[in-house]
BADRENSE-660852 format. One record per residue (C-alpha): chain; residue number from 0; x, y, z. Coordinates in steps of 0.1 Angstrom, whole numbers, always signed. Each point is the difference from the previous one (the first is absolute). Layout:
BADRENSE-660852
  cadena  num      u      v      w
       A  NUM      X      Y      Z
...
//
This chain:
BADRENSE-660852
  cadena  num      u      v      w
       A    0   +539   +197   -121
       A    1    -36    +17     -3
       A    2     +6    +37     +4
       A    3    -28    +29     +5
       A    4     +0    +31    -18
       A    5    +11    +24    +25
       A    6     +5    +38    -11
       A    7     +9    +28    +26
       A    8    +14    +35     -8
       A    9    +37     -9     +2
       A   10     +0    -22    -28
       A   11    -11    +23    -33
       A   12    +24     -9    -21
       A   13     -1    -36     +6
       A   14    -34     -9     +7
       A   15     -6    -10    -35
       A   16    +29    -24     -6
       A   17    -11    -17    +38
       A   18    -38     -1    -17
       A   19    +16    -23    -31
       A   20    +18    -22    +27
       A   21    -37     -9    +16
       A   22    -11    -19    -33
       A   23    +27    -27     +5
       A   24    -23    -19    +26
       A   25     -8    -39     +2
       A   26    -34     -7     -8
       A   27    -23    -25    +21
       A   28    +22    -30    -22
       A   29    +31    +11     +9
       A   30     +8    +11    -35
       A   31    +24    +30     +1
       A   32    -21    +29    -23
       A   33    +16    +30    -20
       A   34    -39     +9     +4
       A   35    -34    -13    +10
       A   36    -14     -2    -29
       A   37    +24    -21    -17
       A   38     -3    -20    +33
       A   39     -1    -40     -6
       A   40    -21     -5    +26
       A   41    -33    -22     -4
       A   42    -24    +30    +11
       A   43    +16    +27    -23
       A   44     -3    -25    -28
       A   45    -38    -10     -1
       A   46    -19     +3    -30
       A   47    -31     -4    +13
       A   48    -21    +27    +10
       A   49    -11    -13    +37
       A   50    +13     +3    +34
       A   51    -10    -19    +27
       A   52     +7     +9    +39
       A   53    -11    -12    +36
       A   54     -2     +5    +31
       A   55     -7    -27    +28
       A   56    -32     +3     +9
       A   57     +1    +11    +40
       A   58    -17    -20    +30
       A   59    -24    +18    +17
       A   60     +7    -11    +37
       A   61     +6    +33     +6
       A   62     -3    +42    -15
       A   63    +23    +10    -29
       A   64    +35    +16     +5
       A   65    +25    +17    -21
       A   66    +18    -32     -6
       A   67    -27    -12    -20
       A   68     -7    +34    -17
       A   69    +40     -2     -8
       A   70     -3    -29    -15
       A   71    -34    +12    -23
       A   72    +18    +33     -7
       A   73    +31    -16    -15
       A   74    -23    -24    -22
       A   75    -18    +31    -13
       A   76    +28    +21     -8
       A   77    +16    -32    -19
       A   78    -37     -2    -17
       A   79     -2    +34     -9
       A   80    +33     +6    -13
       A   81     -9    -34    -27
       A   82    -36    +18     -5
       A   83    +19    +33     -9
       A   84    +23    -23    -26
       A   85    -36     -7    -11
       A   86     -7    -37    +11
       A   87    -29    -16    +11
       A   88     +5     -6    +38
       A   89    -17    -25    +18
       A   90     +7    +10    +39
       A   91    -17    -21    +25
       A   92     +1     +7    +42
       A   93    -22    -14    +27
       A   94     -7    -15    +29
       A   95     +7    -37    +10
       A   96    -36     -8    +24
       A   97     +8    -38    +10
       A   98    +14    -19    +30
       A   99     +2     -5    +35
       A  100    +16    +30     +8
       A  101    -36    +19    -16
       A  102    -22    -25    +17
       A  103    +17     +6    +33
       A  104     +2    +42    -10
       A  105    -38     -1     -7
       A  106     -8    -20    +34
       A  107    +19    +26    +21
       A  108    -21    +29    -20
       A  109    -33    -20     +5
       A  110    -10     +2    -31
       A  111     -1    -28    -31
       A  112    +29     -7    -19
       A  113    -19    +15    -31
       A  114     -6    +31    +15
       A  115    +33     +2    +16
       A  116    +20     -2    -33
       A  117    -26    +25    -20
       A  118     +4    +24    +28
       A  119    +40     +1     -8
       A  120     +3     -4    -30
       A  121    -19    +28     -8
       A  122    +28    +18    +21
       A  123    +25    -10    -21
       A  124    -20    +10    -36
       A  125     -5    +35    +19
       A  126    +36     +3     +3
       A  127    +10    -12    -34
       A  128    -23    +22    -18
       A  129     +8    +29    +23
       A  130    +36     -1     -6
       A  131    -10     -3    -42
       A  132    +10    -37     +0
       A  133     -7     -5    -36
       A  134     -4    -40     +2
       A  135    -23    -14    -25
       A  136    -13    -31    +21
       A  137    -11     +1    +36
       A  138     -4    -40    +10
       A  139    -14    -11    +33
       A  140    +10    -38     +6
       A  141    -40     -6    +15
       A  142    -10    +10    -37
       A  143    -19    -27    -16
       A  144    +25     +6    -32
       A  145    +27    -12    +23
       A  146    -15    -32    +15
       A  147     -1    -14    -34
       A  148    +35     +7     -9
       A  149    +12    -10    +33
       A  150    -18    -34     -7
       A  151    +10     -5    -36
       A  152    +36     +9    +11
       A  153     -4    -25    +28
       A  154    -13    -29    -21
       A  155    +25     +7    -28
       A  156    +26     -7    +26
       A  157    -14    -31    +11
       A  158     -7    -15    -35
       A  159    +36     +7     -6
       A  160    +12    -22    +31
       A  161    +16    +29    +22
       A  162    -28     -2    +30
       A  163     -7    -31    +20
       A  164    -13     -6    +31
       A  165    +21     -3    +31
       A  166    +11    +12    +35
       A  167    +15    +33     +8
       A  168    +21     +2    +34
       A  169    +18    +28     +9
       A  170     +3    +38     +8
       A  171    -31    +26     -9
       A  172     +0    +34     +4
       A  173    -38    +12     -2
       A  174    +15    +38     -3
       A  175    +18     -7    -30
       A  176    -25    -26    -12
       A  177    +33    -22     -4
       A  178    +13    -35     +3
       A  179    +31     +1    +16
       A  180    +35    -29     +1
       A  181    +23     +0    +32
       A  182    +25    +23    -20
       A  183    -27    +22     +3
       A  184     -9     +7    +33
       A  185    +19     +5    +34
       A  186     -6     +2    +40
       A  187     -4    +32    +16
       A  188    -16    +14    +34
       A  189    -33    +20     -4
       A  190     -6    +24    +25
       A  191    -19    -18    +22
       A  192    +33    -17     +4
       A  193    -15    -34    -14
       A  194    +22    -17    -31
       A  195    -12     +1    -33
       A  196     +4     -9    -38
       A  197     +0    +28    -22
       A  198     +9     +3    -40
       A  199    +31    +13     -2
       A  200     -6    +23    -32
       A  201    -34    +17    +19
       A  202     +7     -5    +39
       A  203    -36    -15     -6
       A  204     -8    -24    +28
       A  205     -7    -39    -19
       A  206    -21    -26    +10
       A  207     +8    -37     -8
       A  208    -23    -18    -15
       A  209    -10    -36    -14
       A  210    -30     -5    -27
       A  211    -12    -16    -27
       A  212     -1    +17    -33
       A  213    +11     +5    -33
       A  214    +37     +7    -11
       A  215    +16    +15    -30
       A  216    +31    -15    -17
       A  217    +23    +26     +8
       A  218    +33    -14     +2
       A  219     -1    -11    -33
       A  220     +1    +35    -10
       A  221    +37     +4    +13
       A  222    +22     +1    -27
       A  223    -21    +19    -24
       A  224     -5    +28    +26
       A  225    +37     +2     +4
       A  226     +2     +4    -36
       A  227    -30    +28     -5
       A  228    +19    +19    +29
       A  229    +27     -5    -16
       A  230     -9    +24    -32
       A  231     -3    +31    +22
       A  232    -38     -2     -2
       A  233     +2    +15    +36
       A  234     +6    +38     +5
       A  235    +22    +17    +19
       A  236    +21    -28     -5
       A  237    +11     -1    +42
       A  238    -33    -21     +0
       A  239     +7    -32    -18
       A  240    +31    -15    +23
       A  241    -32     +6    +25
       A  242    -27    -19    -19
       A  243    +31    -24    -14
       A  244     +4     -9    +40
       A  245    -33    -14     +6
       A  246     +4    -29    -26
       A  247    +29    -15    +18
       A  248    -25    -22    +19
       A  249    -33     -5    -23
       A  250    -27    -17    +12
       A  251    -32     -6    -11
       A  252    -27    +33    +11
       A  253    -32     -9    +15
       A  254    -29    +13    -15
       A  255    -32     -1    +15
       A  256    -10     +1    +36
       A  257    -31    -17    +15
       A  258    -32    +17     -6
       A  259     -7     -9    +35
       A  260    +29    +25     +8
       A  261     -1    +25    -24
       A  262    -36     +3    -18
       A  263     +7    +38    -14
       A  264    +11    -10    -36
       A  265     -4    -21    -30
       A  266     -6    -35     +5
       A  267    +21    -29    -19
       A  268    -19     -9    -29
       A  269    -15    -33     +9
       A  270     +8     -1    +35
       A  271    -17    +27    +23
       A  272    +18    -13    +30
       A  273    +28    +17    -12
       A  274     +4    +41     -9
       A  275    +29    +13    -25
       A  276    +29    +11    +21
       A  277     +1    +37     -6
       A  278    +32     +5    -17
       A  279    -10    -20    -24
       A  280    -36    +16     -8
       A  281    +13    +36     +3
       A  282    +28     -5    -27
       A  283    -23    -15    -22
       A  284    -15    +40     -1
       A  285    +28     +9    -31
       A  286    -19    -30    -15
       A  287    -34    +15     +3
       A  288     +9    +34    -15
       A  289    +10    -18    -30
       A  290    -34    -18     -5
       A  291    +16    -34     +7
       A  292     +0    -26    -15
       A  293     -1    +22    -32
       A  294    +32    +20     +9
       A  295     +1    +16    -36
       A  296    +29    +26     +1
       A  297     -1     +9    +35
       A  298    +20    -24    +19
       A  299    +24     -3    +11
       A  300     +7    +32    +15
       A  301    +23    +28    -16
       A  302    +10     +5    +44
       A  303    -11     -5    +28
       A  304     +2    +20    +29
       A  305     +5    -16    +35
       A  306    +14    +12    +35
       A  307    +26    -22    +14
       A  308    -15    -20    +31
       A  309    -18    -13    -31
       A  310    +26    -13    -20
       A  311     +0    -36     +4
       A  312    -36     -5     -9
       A  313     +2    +20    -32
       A  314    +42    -12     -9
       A  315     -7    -36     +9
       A  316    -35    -13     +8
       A  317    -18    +21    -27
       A  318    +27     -9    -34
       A  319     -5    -36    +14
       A  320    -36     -1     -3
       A  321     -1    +16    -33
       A  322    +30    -30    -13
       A  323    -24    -24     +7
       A  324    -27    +13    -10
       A  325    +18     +5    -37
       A  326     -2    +36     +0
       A  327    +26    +29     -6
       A  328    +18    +19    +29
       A  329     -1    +38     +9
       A  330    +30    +17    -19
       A  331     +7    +21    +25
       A  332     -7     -2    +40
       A  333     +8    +35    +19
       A  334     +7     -1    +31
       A  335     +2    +26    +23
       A  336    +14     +6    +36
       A  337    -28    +16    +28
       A  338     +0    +33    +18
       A  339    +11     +7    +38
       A  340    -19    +29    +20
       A  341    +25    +20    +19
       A  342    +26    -31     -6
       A  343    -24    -27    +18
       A  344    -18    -23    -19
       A  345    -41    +11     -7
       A  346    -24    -20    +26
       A  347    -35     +3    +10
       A  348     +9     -6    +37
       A  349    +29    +25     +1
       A  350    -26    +24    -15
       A  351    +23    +15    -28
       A  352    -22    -12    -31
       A  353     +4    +27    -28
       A  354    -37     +3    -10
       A  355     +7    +16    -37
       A  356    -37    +16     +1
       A  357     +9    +17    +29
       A  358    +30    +15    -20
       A  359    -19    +10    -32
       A  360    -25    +20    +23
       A  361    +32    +18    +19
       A  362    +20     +9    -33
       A  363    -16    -25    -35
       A  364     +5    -28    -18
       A  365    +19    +13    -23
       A  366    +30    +11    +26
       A  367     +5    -38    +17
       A  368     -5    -15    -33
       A  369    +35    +22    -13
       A  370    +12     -7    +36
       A  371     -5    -36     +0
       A  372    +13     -6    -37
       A  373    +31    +27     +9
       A  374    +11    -13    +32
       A  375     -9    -35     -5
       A  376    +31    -20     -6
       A  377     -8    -38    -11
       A  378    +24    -18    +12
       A  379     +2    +13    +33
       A  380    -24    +12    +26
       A  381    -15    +35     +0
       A  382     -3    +20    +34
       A  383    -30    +26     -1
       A  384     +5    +30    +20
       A  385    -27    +23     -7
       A  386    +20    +30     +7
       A  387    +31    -15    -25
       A  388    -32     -4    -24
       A  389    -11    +31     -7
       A  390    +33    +16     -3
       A  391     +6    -26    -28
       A  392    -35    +12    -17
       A  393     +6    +41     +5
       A  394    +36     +0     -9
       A  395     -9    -25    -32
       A  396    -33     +8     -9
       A  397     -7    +40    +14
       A  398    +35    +13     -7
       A  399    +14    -16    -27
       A  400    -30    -11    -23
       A  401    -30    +26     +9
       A  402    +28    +31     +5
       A  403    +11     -5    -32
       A  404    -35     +1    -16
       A  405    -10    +26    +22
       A  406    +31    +20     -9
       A  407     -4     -5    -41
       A  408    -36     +6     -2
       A  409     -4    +30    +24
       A  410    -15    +27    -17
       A  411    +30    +23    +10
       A  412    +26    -23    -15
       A  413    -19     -8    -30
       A  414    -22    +27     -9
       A  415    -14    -16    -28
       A  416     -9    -34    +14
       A  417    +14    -17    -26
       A  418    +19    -30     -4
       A  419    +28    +12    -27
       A  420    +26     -8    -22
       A  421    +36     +9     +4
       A  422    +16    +17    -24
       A  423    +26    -21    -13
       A  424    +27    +27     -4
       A  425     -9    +15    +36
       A  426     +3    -37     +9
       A  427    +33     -1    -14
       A  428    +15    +32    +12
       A  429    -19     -2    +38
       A  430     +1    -33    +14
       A  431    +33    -17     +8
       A  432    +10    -32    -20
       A  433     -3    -17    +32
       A  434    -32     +7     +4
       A  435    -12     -4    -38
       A  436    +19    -35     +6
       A  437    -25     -6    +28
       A  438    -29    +14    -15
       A  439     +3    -19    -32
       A  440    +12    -33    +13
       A  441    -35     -5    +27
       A  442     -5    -30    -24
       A  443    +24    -16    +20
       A  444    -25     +8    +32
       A  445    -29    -18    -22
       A  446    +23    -31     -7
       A  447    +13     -2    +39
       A  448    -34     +8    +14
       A  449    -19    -29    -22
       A  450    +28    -24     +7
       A  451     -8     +6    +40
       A  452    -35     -3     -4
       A  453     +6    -33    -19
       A  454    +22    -16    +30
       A  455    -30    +17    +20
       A  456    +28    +21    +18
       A  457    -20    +28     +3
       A  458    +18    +22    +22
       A  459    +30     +2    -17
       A  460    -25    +12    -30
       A  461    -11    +25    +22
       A  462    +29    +13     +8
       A  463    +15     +0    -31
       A  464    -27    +25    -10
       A  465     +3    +20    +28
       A  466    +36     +6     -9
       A  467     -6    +12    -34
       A  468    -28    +26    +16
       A  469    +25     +8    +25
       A  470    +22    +11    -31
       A  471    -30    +19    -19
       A  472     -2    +19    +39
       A  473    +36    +10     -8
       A  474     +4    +10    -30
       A  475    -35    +24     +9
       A  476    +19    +16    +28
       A  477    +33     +3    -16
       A  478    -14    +18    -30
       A  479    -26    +26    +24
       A  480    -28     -5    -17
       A  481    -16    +25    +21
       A  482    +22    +22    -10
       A  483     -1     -6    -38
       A  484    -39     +2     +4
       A  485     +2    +40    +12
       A  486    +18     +7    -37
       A  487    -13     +8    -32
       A  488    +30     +1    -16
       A  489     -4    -29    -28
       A  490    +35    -17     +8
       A  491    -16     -5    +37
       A  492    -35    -11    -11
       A  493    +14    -28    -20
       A  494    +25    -10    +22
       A  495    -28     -5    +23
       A  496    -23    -18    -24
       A  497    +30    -18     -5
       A  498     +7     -8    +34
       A  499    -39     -8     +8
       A  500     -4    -26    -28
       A  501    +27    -20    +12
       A  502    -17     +1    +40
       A  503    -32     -9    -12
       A  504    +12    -22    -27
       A  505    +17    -23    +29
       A  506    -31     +0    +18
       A  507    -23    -13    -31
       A  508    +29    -28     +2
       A  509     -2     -5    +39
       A  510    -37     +4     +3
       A  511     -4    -28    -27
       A  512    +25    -17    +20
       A  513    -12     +1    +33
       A  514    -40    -11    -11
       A  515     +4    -41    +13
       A  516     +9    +22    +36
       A  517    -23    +29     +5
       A  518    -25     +0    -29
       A  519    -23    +23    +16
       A  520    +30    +24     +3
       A  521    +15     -7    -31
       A  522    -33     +7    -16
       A  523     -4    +36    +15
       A  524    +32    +11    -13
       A  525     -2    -14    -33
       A  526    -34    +17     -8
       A  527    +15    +31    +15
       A  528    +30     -4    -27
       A  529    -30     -2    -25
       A  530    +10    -36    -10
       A  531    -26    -19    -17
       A  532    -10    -33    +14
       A  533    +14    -17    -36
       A  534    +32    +12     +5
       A  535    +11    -14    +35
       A  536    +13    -33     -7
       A  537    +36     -8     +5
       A  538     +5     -5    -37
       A  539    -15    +44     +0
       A  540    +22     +6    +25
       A  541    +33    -11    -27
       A  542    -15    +29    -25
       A  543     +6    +34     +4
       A  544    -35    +15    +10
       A  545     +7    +36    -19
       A  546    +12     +3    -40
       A  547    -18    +29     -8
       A  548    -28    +27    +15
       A  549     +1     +6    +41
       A  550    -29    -16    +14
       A  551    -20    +10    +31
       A  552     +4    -14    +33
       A  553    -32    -16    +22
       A  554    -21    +12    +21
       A  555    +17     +8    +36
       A  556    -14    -23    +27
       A  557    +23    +16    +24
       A  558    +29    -17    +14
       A  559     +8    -39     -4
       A  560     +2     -6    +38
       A  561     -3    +24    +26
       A  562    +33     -6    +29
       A  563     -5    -29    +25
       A  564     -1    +12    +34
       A  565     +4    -31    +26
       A  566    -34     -6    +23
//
């Protein structure tokens, strides 16, 4: 049982022994821990000095939403929190710019299919860099780089003997660029009252269709999938019975479709009658990041980071490409659930699309970043209410982070603007053994917080740090600082030196902590602490900052973040 640190008033003299009963957690293996860092797992493990994530790269039929900033946000914070353990990331996002879904996108916008996919995906950079998506490699799959892999990758399959030229008949969704078995789609009545066949996964209407093309030897794949999933290689675990389900029947996948039909994409080397079916060219883009065919020692991927309604093409299609094209699979693939507005699912026609720029200009990036990585649960679907939202950011962020700062560094409090030291035997004699147990066991909070950015389940990082500031917000008010700061008797001035190392001591931890979520944030209050920029790792954060002289805070740059108020 996974349990979250959770610390309220009621609970002083317990609070520590509940803190040592969080390190006893399974990791990602299923490994039973007495602590993450003498975790078994594969990713704790690594010698080498490199971390690879991705995200999918997104199709830009339509505008960004905050399901695809969701899933950028949790790659970065993953990336981050491996660059902070000082590896060399290699973070690569998006956008997938083929198929007949574009071609029929750009005709409806007048414009040419070239123009149509520049013009969005330069939406979707504009959001990534707004929301500080530190990703390393932007790929567009109409980049020259790309038609070569996607080529090489095609001809490598075919020399190996796993495409041949066929017939496909059967379902198609052109929505979810799909093929599509009987299993896979049912009857329903539109409302124009008229009977049609839809996929049952996407309620996407399907077409049938009959060609000529080129097929990939899929169902020879079977029982070597069923082994891969078999290892756990897909996270949350909920998701493998899922991807386990679709290789009860396995077929062989079409793909290419007629150039005649579909003339947006890369052509089939040798054969321009036919283009690359899109699937099949746009997973090819973790290739092309890695300079393919020269992998080198970036591929395959440390995790990659997928929403759901994507999983069979990245749990089954994609590992079975790579098999026979004699390459190594992704160690990890992530796989998150997708976020509700108001309980109903997000659609352009309903007119309840979250448009995250439209956030960042009401309250900042930096607030739906937390609120997306603290609300967001993987493994089931998130519900955004903006109101809910905001209360999430001003009770985490305002009250319990920024007051806390605000409160240790106001010139009232601490005259001196200093960060100090306590005096051990004021230490000794003032603060409970409770709360010294606390204090000097937030190397637990390091261990539980780096194990949950490992699994990539952030939120439960997140609030594992907000319950140890939630302590530090405690022990302030039980001990009256404010109080203690009107004395200048010397048993009161240490006490509150005293009091004020520990506060600001567990927010140097927390703000190291809390970086892969709101750097920007994070940032602010660490210079304001006077925290040099070499001593915020996670391995600085382990090491008591003080031994000897007080030292000066930072400059004030007033407070963290100002209270939400809803629009």
């Amino acid at each position: 049982m996974m349990i979250l640190i959770r610390l309220e008033k009621h609970e002083l003299m317990s609070r520590t022994k509940y803190l040592l009963n969080v390190i006893s957690r399974p990791c990602i293996t299923g490994v039973w821990t007495q602590r993450c860092r003498k975790c078994s797992s594969r990713i704790q493990n690594r010698q080498d000095q490199s971390f690879s994530v991705t995200t999918p790269i997104f199709y830009v039929n339509a505008a960004p939403h905050m399901g695809h900033l969701y899933t950028c946000v949790l790659a970065d914070a993953v990336a981050r929190y491996h660059r902070l353990k000082g590896k060399q990331i290699l973070f690569s996002t998006g956008t997938d710019e083929h198929g007949l879904k574009i071609q029929q996108a750009a005709d409806q916008s007048k414009e040419s299919p070239a123009l149509f996919t520049t013009n969005v995906s330069r939406t979707f950079k504009e959001m990534f860099d707004c929301y500080n998506i530190s990703y390393t490699d932007y790929i567009r799959t109409t980049e020259q780089r790309h038609f070569t892999t996607v080529q090489k990758f095609w001809t490598e399959l075919e020399t190996r003997g796993y495409i041949y030229k066929g017939s496909y008949e059967g379902w198609y969704s052109v929505s979810d660029e799909a093929f599509l078995t009987e299993v896979d789609v049912t009857e329903v009545v539109n409302k124009k009252g008229e009977k049609i066949m839809v996929s049952k996964e996407s309620g996407n209407p399907v077409t049938w269709m009959k060609e000529d093309n080129y097929m990939f030897k899929l169902s020879e794949f079977s029982d070597r999938l069923h082994k891969w999933l078999d290892t756990g290689v897909i996270q949350p675990a909920m998701f493998t019975p899922i991807a386990q389900h679709w290789l009860s029947n396995p077929q062989d996948l079409s793909v290419s479709r007629p150039s005649s039909r579909l003339s947006w994409g890369i052509p089939v080397p040798g054969d321009s009658s036919q283009t690359i079916y899109v699937w099949l060219d746009a997973l090819v883009n973790y290739l092309t990041v890695c300079g393919y065919p020269s992998l080198e020692q970036t591929w395959p991927a440390d995790v990659q980071v997928i929403g759901k309604d994507i999983l069979k093409f990245h749990a089954i299609y994609w590992p079975a490409f790579l098999m026979a094209a004699g390459l190594e699979l992704p160690k990890k693939i992530f796989c998150h659930s997708h976020w509700l507005i108001n309980c109903v699912k997000m659609s352009k026609s309903l007119g309840n699309v979250v448009d995250p720029m439209v956030v960042k200009e009401k309250y900042s990036a930096e607030v739906f970043r937390y609120y997306l990585l603290r609300e967001g649960v993987p493994h089931s679907d998130g519900n955004y209410l903006e109101e809910k939202a905001m209360e999430y950011v001003n009770s985490d962020v305002v009250n319990t982070f920024g007051n806390l700062l605000s409160r240790c560094t106001a010139s009232a409090i601490n005259r001196d603007q200093i960060y100090p030291r306590k005096d051990q035997d004021t230490y000794i004699s003032s603060i409970t053994a409770a709360d010294r147990e606390t204090f000097e066991n937030i190397e637990i909070l390091i261990d539980t917080v780096e194990g949950y950015y490992q699994d990539m389940m952030m939120y439960k990082a997140i609030e594992s740090i907000m319950s140890y500031l939630r302590w530090a917000n405690g022990l302030v008010e039980n001990h009256k600082i404010w109080d203690l700061a009107k004395s200048d008797q010397e048993a009161d001035v240490l006490h509150l030196k005293c009091v004020l190392h520990l506060a600001l001591d567990t927010l140097r931890v927390s703000g190291i902590l809390l970086q892969p979520v709101i750097p920007n944030i994070s940032e602010r209050l660490l210079n304001r602490l006077g925290i040099p920029k070499d001593r915020r790792t996670f391995e600085c954060a382990r090491k008591p900052y003080l031994n000897s002289p007080e030292l000066p805070l930072g400059p004030n740059e007033g407070v963290l973040l100002k209270r939400l108020k809803i629009n």
